[in-house]
C-alpha positions in Angstrom: 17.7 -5.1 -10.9 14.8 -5.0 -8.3 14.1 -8.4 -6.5 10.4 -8.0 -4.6 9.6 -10.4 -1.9 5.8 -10.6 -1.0 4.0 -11.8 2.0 0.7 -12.7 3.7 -2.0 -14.3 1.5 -3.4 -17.9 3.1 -6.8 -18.6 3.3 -10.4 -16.9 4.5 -13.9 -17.7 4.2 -16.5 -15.0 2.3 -16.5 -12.0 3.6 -13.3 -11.3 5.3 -10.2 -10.1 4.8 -6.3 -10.1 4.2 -3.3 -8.7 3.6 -0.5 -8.7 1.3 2.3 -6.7 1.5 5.2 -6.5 -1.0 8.8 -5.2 -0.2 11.3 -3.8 -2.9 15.1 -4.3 -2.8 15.2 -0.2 -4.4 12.7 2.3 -4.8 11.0 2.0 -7.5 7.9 4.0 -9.3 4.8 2.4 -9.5 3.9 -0.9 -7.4 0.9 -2.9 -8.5 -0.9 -6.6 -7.9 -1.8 -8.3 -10.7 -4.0 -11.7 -10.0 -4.5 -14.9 -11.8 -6.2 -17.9 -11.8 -5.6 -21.2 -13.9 -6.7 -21.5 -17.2 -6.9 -17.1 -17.2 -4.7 -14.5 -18.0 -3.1 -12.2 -15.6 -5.2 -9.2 -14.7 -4.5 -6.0 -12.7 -6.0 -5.2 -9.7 -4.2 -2.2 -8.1 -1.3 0.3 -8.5 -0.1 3.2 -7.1 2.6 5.5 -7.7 5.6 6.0 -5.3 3.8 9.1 -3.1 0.9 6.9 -3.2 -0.5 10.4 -5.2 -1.7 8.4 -8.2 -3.6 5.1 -7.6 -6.1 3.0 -10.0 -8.0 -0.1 -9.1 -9.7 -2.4 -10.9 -14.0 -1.9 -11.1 -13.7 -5.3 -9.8 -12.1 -4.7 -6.7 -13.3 -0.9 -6.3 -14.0 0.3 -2.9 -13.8 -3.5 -1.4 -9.7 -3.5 -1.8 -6.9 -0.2 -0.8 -3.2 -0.3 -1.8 -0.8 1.8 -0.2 2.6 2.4 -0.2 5.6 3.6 2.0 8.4 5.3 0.2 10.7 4.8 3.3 10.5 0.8 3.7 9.8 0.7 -0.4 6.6 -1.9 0.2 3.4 -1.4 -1.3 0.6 -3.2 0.6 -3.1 -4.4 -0.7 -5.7 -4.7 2.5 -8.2 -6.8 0.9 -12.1 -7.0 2.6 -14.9 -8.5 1.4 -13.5 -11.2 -0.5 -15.4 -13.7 -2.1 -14.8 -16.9 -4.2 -13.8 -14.7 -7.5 -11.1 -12.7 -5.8 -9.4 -16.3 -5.1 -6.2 -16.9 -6.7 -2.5 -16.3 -7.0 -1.1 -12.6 -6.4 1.8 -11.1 -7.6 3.2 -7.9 -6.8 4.9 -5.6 -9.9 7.2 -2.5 -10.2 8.3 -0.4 -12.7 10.6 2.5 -12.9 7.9 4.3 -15.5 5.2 6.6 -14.6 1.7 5.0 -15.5 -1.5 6.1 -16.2 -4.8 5.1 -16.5 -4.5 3.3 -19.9 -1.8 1.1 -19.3 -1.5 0.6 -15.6 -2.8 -3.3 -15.8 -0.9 -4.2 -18.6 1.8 -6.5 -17.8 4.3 -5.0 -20.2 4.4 -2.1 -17.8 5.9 -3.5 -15.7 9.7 -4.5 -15.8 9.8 -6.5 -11.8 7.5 -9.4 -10.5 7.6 -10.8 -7.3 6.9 -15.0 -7.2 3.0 -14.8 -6.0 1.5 -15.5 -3.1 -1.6 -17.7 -2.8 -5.0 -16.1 -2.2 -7.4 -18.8 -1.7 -11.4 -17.8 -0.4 -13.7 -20.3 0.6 -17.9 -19.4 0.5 
């Protein structure tokens, strides 16, 4: 069993930024976020493999958001800029033991670990 423990999140006005930062109990494979707002399902927004070799983002979060990972400390991290009203919501960090790819990386089912979200709220 892998228990993951997020942090950061809060609050920002358009056009800034934050944080999150997610720490595994073991090392795992990939390490995504998934977001979701009420009344919508969950969606991807980032994963990345262990090395940090093999990473996909959403199209909409593409060159404003960068995850990154650190096999010694076994967090993955999402540095979030830019943010406007649509990126507002509750985050939740994922791990699996699997290699992903490109087709499945967002999908829920691919991942066996979920952290208990951390709010992401952005104010315009």
């Amino acid at each position: 069993q892998v228990q993951l423990v997020e942090s950061g999140g809060g609050s920002v006005q358009a056009g800034g930024s934050l944080r999150l930062s997610c720490a595994a109990s073991k090392a795992t494979n990939f390490m995504g976020w998934f977001r979701q707002t009420p009344g919508k399902e969950r969606e991807g927004v980032a994963s990345s493999s262990a090395g940090g070799g093999f990473k996909f983002y959403a199209d909409s979060v593409k060159g404003r958001f960068t995850i990154s990972r650190d096999k010694t400390t076994n967090t993955v991290t999402l540095q979030m800029s830019s943010l406007n009203a649509n990126d507002t919501g509750m985050y939740y960090c994922a791990a699996t033991l699997r290699r992903l790819y490109d087709y499945n990386w967002s999908q829920i089912s691919a991942y066996e670990y979920w952290g208990q979200g951390t709010q992401v709220t952005v104010s315009s």
